[in-house]
PDB file with SEQRES, HELIX, SHEET and CRYST1 records, atoms N, CA, C and O in Angstrom:
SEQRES   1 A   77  UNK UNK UNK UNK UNK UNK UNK UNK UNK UNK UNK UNK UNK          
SEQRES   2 A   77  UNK UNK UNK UNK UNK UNK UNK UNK UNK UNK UNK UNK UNK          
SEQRES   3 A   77  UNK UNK UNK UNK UNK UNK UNK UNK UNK UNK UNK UNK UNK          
SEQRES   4 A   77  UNK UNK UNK UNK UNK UNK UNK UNK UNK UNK UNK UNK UNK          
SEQRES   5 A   77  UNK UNK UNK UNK UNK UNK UNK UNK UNK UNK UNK UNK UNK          
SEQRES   6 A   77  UNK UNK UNK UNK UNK UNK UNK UNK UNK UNK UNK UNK              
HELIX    1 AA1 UNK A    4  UNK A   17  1                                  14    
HELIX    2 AA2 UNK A   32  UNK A   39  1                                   8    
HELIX    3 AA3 UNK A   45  UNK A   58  1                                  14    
HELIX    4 AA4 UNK A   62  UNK A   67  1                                   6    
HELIX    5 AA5 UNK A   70  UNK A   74  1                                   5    
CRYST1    1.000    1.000    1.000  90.00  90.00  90.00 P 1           1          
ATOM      1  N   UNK A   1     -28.954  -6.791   1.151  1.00  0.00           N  
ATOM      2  CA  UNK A   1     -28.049  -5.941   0.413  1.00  0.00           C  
ATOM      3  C   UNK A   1     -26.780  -6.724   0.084  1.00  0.00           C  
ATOM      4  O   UNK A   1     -26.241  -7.415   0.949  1.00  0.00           O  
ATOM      5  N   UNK A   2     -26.101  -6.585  -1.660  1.00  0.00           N  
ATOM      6  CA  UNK A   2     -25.048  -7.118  -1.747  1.00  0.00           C  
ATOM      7  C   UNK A   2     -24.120  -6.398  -1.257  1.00  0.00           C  
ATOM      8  O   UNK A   2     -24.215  -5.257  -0.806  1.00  0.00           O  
ATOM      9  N   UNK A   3     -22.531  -7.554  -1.402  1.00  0.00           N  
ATOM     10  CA  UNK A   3     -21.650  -6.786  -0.860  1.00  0.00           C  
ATOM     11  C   UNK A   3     -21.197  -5.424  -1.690  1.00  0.00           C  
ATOM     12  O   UNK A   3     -20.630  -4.491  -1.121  1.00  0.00           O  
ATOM     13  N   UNK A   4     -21.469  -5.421  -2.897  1.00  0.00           N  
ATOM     14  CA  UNK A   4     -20.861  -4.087  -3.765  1.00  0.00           C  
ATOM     15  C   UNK A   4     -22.027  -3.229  -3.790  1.00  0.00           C  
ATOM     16  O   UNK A   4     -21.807  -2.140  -4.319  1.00  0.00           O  
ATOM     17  N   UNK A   5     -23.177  -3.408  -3.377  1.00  0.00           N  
ATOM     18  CA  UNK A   5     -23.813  -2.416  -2.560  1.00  0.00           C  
ATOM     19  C   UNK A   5     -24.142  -1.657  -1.001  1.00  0.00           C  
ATOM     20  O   UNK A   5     -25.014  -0.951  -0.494  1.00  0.00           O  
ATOM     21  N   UNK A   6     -22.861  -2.291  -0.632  1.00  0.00           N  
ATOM     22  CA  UNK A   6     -22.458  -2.060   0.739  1.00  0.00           C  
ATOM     23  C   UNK A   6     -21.582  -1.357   0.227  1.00  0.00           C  
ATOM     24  O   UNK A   6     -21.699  -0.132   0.194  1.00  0.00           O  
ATOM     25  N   UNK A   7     -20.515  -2.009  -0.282  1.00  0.00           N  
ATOM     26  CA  UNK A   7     -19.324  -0.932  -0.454  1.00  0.00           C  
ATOM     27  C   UNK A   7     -19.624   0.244  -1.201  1.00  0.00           C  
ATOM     28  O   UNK A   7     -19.210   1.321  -0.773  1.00  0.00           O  
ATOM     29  N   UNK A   8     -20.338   0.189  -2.339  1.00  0.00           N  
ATOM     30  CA  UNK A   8     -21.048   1.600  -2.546  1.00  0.00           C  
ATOM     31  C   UNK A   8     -21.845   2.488  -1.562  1.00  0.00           C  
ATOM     32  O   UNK A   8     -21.829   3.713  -1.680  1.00  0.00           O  
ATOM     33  N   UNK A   9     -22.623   1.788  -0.481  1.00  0.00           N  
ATOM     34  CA  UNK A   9     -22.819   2.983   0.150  1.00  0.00           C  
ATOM     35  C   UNK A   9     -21.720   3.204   1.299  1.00  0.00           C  
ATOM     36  O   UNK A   9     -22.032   3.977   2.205  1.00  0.00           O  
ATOM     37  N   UNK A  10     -20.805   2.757   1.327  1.00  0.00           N  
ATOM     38  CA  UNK A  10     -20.050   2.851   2.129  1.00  0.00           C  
ATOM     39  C   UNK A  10     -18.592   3.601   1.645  1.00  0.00           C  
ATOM     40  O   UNK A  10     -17.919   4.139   2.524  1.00  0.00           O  
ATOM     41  N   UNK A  11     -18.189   3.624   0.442  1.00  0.00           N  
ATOM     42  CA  UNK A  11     -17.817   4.693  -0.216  1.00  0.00           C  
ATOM     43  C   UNK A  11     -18.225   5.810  -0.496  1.00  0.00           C  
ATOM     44  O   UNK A  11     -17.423   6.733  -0.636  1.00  0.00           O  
ATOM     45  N   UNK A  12     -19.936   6.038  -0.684  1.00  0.00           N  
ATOM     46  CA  UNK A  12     -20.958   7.330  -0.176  1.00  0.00           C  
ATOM     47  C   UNK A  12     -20.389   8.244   1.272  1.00  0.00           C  
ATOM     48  O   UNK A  12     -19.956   9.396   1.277  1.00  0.00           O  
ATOM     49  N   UNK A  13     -20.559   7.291   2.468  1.00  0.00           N  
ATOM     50  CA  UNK A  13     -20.799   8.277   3.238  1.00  0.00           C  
ATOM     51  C   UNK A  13     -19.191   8.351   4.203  1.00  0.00           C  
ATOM     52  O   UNK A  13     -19.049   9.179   5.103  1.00  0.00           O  
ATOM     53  N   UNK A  14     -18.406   7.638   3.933  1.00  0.00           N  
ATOM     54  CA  UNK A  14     -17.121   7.232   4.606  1.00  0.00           C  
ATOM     55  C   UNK A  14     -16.314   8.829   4.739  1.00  0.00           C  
ATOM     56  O   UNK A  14     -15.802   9.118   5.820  1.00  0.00           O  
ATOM     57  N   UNK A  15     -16.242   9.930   3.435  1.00  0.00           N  
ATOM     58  CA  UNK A  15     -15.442  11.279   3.302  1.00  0.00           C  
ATOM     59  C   UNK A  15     -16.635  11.813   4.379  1.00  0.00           C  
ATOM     60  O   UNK A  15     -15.932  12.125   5.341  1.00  0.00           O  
ATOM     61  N   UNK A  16     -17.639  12.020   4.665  1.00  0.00           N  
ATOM     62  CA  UNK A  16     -18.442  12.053   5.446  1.00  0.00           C  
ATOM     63  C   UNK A  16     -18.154  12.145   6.922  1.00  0.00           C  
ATOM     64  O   UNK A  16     -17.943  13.095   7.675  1.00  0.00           O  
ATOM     65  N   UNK A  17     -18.228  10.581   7.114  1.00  0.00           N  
ATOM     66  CA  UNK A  17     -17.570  10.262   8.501  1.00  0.00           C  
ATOM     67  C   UNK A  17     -16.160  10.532   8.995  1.00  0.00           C  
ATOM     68  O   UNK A  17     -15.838  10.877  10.132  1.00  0.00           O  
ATOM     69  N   UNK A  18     -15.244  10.282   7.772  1.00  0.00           N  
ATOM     70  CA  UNK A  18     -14.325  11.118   8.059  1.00  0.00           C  
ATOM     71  C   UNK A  18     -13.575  12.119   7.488  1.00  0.00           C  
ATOM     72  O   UNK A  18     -12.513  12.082   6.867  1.00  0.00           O  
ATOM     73  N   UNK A  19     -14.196  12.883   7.755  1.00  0.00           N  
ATOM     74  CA  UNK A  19     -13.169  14.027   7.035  1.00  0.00           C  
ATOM     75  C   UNK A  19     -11.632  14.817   7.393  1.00  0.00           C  
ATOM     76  O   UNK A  19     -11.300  15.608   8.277  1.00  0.00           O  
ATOM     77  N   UNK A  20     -11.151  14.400   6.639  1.00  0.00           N  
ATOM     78  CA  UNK A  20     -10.212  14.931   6.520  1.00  0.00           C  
ATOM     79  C   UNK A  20      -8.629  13.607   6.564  1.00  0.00           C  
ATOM     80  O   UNK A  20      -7.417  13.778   6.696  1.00  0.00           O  
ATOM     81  N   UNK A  21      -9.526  12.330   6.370  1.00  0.00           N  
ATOM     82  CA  UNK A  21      -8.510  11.584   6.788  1.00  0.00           C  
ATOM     83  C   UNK A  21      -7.644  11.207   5.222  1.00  0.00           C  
ATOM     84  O   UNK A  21      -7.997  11.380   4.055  1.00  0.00           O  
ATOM     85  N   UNK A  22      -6.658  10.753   5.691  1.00  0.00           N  
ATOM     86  CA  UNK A  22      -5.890  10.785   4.568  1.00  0.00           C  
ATOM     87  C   UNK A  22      -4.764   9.603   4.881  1.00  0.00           C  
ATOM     88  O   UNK A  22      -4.745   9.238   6.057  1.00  0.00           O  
ATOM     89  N   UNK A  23      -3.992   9.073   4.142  1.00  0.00           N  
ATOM     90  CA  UNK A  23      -3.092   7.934   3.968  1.00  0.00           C  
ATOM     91  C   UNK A  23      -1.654   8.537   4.588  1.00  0.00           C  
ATOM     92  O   UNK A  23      -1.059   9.598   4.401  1.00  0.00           O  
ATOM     93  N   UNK A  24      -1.363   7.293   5.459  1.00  0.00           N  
ATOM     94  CA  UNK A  24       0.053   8.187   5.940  1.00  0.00           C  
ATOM     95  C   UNK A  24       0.835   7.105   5.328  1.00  0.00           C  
ATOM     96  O   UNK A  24       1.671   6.723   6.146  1.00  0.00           O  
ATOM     97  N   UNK A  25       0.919   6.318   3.989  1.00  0.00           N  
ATOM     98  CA  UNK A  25       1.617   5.999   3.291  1.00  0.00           C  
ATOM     99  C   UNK A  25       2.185   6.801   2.103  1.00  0.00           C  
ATOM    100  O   UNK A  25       1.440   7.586   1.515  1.00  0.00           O  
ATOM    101  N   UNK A  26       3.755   6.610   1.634  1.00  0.00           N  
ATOM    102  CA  UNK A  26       3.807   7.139   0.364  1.00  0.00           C  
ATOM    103  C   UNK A  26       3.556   5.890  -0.873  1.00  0.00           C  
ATOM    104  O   UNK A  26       3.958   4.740  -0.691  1.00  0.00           O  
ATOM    105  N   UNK A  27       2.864   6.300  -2.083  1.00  0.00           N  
ATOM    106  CA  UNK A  27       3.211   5.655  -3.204  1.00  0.00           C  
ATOM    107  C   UNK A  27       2.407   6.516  -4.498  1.00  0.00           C  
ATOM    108  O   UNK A  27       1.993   7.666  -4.351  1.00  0.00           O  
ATOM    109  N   UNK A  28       2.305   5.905  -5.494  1.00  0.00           N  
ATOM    110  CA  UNK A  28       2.304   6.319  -6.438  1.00  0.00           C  
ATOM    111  C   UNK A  28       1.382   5.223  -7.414  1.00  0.00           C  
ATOM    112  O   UNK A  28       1.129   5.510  -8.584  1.00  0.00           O  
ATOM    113  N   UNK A  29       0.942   4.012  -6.822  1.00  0.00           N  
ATOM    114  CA  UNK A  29       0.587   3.278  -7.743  1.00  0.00           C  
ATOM    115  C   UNK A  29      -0.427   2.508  -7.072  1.00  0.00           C  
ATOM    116  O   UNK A  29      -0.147   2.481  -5.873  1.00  0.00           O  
ATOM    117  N   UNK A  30      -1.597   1.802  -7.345  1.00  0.00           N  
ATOM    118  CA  UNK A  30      -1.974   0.826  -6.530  1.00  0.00           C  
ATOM    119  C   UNK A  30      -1.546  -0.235  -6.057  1.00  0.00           C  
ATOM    120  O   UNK A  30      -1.925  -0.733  -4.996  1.00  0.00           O  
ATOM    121  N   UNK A  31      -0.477  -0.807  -7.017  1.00  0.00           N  
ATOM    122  CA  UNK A  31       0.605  -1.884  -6.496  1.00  0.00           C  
ATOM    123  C   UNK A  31       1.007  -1.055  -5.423  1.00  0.00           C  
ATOM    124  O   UNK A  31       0.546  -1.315  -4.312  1.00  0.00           O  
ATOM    125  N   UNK A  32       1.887   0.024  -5.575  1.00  0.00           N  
ATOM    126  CA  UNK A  32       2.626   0.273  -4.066  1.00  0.00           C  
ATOM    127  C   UNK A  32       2.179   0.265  -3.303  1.00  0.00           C  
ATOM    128  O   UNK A  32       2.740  -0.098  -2.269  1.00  0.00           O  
ATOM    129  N   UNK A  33       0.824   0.676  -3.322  1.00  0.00           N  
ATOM    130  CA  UNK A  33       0.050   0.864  -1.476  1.00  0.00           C  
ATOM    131  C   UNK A  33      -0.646   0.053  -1.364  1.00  0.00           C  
ATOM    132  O   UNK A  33      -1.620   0.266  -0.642  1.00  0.00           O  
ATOM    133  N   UNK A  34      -0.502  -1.297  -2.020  1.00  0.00           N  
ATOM    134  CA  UNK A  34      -0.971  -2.746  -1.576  1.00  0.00           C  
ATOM    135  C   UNK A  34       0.369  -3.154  -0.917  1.00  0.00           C  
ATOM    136  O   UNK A  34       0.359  -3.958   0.014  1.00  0.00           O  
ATOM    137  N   UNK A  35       1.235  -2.752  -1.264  1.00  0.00           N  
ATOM    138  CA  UNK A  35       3.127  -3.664  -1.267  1.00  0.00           C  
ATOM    139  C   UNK A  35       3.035  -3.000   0.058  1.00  0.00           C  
ATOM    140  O   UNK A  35       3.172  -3.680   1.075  1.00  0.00           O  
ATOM    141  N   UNK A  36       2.745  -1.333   0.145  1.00  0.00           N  
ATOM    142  CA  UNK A  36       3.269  -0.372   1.646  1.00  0.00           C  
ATOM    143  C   UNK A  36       2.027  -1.161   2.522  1.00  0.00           C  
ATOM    144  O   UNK A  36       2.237  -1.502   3.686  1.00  0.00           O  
ATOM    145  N   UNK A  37       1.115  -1.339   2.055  1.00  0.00           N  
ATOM    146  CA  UNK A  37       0.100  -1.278   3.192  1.00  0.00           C  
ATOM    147  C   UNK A  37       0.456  -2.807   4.063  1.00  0.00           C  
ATOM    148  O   UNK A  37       0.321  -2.988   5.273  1.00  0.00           O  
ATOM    149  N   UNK A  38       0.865  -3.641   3.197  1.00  0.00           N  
ATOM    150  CA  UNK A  38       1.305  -5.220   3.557  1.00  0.00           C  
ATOM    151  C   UNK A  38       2.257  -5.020   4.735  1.00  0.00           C  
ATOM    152  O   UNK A  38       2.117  -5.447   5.881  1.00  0.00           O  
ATOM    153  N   UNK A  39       3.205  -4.323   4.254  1.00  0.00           N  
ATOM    154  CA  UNK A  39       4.830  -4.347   5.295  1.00  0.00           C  
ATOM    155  C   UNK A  39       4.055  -2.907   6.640  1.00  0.00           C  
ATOM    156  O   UNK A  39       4.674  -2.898   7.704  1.00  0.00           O  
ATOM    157  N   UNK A  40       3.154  -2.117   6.569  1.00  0.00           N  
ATOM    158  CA  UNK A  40       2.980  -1.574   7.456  1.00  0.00           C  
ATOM    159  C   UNK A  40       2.160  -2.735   8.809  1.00  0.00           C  
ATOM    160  O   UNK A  40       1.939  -2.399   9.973  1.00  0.00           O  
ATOM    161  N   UNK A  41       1.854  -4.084   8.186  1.00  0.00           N  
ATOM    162  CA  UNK A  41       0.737  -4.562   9.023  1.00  0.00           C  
ATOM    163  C   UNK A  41       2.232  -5.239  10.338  1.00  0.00           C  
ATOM    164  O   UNK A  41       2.047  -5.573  11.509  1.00  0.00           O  
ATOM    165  N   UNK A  42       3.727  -5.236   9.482  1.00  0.00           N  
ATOM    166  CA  UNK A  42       4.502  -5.417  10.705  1.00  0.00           C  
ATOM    167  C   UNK A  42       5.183  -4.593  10.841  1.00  0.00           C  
ATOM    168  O   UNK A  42       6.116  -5.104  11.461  1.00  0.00           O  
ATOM    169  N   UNK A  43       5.491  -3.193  10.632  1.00  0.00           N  
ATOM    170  CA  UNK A  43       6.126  -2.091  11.218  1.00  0.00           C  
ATOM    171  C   UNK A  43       5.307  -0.932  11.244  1.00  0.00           C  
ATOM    172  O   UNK A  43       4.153  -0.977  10.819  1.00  0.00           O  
ATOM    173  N   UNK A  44       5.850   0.183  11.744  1.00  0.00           N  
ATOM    174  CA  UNK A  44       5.235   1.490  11.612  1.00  0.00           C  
ATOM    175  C   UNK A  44       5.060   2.290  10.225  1.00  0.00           C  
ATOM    176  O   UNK A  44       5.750   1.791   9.336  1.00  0.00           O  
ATOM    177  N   UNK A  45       4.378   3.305   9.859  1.00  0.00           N  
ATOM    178  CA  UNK A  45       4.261   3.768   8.308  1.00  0.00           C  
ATOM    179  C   UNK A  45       5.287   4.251   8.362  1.00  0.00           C  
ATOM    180  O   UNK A  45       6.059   3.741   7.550  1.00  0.00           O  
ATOM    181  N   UNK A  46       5.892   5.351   9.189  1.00  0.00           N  
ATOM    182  CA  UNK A  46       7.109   6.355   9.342  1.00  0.00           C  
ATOM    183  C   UNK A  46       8.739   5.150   8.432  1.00  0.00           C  
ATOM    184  O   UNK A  46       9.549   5.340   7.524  1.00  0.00           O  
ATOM    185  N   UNK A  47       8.461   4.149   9.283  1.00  0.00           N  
ATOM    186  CA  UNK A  47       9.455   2.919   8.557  1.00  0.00           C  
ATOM    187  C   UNK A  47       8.997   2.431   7.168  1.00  0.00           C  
ATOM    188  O   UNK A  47       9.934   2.143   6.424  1.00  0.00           O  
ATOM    189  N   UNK A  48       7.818   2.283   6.682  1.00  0.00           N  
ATOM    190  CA  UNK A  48       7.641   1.496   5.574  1.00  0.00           C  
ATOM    191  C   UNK A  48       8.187   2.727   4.416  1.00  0.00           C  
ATOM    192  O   UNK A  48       8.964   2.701   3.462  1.00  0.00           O  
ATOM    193  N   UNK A  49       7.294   3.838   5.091  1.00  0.00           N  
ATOM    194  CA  UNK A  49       7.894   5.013   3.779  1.00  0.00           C  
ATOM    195  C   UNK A  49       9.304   5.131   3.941  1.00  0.00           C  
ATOM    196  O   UNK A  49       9.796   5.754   3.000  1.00  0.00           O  
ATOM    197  N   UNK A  50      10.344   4.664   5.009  1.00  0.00           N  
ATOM    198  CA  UNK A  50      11.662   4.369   4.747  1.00  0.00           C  
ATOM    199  C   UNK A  50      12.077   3.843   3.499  1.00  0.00           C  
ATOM    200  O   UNK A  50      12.354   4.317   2.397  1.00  0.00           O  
ATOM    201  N   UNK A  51      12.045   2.963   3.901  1.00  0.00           N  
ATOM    202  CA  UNK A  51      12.413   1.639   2.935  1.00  0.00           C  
ATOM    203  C   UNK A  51      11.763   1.374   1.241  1.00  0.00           C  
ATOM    204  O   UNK A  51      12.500   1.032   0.316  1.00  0.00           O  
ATOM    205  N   UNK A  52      10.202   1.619   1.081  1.00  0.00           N  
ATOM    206  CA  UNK A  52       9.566   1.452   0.285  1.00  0.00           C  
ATOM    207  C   UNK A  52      10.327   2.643  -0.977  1.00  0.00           C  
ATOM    208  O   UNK A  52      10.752   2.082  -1.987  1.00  0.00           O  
ATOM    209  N   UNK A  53      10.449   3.810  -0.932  1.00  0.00           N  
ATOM    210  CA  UNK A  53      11.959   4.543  -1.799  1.00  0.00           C  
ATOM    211  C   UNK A  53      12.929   3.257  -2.445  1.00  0.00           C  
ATOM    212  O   UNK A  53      12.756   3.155  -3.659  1.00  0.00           O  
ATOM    213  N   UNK A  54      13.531   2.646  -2.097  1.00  0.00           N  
ATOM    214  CA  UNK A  54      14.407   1.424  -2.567  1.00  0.00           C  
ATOM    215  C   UNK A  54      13.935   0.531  -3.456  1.00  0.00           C  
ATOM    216  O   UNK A  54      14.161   0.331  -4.649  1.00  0.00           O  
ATOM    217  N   UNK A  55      12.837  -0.255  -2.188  1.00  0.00           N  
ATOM    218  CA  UNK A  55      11.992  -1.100  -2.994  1.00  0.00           C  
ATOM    219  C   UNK A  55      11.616  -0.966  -3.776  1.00  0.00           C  
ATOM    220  O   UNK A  55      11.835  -1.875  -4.576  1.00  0.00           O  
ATOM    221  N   UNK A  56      10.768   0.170  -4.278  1.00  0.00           N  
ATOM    222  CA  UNK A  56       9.957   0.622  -5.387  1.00  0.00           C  
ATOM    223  C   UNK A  56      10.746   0.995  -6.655  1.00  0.00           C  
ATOM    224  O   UNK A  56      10.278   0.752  -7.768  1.00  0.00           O  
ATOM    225  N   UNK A  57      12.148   1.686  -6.459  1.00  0.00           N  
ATOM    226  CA  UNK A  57      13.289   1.781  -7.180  1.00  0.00           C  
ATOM    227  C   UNK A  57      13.337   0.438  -7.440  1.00  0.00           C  
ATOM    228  O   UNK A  57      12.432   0.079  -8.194  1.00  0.00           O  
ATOM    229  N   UNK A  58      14.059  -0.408  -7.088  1.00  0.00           N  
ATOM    230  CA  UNK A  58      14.839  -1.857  -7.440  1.00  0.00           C  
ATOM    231  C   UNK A  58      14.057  -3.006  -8.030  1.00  0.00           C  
ATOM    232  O   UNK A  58      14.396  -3.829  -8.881  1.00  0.00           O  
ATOM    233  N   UNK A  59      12.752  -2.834  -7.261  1.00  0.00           N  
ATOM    234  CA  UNK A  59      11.880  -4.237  -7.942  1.00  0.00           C  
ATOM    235  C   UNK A  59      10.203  -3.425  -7.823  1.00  0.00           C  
ATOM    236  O   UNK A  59       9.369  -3.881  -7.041  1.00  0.00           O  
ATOM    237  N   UNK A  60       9.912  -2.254  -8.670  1.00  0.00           N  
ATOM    238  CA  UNK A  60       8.666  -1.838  -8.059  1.00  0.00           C  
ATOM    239  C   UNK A  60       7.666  -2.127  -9.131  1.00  0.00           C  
ATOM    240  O   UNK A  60       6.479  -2.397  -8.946  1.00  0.00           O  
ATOM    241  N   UNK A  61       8.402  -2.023 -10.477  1.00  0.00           N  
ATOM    242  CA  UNK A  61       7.530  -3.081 -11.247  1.00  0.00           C  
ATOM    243  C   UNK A  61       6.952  -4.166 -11.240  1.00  0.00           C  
ATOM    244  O   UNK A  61       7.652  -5.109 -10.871  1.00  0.00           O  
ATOM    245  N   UNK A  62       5.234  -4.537 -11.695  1.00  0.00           N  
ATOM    246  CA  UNK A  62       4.942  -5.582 -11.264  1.00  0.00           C  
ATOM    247  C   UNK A  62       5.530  -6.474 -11.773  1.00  0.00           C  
ATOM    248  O   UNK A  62       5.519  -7.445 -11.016  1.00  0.00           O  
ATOM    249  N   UNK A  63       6.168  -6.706 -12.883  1.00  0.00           N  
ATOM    250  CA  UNK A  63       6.409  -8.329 -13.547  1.00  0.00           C  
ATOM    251  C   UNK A  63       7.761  -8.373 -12.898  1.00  0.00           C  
ATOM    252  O   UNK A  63       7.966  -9.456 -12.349  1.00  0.00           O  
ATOM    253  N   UNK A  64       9.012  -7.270 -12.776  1.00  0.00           N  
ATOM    254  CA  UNK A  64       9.740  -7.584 -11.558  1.00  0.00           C  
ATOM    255  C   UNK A  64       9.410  -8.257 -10.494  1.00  0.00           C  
ATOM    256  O   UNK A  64       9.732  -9.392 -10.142  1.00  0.00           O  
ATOM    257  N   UNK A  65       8.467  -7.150  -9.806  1.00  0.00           N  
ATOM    258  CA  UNK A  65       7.876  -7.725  -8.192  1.00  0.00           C  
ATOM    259  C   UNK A  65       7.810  -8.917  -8.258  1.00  0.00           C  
ATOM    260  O   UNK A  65       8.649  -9.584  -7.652  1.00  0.00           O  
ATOM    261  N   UNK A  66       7.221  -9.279  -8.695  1.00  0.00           N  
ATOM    262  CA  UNK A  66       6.240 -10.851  -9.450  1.00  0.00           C  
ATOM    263  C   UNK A  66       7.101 -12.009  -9.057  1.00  0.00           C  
ATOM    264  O   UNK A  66       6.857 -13.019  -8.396  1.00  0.00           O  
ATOM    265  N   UNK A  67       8.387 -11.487  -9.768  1.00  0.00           N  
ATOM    266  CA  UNK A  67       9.659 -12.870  -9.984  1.00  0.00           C  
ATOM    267  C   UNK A  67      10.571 -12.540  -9.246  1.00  0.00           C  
ATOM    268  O   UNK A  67      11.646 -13.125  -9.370  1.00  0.00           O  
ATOM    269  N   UNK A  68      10.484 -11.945  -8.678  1.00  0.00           N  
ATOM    270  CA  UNK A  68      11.663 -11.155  -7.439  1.00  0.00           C  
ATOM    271  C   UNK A  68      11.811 -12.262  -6.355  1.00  0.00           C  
ATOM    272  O   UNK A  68      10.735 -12.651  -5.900  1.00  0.00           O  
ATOM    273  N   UNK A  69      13.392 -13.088  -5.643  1.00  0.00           N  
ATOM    274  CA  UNK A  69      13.199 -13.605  -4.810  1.00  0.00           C  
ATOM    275  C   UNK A  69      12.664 -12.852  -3.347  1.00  0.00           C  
ATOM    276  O   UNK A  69      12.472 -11.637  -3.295  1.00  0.00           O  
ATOM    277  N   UNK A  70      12.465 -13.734  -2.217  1.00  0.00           N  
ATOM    278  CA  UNK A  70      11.788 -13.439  -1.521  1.00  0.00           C  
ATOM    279  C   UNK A  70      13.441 -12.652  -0.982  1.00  0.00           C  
ATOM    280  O   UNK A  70      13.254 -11.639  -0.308  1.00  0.00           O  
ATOM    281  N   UNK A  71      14.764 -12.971  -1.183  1.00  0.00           N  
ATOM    282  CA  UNK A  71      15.730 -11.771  -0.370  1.00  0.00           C  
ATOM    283  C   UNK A  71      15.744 -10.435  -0.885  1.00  0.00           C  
ATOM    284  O   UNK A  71      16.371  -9.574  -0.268  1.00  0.00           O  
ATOM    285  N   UNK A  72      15.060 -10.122  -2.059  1.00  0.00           N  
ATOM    286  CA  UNK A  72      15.414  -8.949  -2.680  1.00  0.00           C  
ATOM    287  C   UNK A  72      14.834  -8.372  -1.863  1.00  0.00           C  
ATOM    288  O   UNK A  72      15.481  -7.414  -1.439  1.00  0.00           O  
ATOM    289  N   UNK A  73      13.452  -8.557  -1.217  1.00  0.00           N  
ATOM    290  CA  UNK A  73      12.500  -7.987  -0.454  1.00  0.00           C  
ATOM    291  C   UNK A  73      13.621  -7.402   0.731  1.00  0.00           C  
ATOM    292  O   UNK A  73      13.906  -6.233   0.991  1.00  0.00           O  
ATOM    293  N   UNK A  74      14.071  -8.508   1.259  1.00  0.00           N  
ATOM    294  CA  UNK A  74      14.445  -8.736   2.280  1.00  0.00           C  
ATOM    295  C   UNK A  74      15.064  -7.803   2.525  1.00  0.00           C  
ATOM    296  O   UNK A  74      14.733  -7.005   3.402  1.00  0.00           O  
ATOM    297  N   UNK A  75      16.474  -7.652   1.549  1.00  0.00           N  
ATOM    298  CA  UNK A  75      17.355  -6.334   1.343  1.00  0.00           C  
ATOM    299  C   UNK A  75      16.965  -5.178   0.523  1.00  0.00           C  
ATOM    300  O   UNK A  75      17.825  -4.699  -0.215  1.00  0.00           O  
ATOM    301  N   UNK A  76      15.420  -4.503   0.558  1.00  0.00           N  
ATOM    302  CA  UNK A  76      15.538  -3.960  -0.522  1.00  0.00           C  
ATOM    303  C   UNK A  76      16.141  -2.300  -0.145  1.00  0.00           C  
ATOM    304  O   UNK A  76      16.249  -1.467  -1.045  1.00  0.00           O  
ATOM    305  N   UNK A  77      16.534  -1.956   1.446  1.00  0.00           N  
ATOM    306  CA  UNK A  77      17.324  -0.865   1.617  1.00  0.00           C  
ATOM    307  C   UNK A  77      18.558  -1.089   1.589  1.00  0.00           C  
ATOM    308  O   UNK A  77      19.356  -0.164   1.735  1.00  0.00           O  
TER     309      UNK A  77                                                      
END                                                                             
């Protein structure tokens, strides 16, 4: 079996296995909850959905994001 027929059946039965689960990130875009899901792998979600409000305001566009130095990140609350 390929891998995108893994992930198809694994997108099949996953609402299945779990139901009822759901994202304890906020966003709005697939960029954002690649950007939230990144900064949650070193803080808590409760903190990323802090901060990510700012971020997403100030540089949440991708061609922003893109060219954004690495302090904007840094400070983006």
């Amino acid at each position: 079996m390929k891998a995108r027929e893994r992930v198809a059946q694994l997108i099949k039965v996953w609402p299945e296995s779990y139901p009822g689960a759901h994202c304890e990130l906020d966003f709005r875009s697939p960029l954002e909850l690649l950007v939230a899901t990144i900064l949650s792998a070193q803080c808590t979600d409760k903190r990323v959905n802090m901060v990510t409000p700012a971020l997403f305001r100030n540089i949440g566009r991708r061609r922003t994001m893109r060219n954004a130095p690495q302090a904007a990140f840094e400070n983006a609350n």
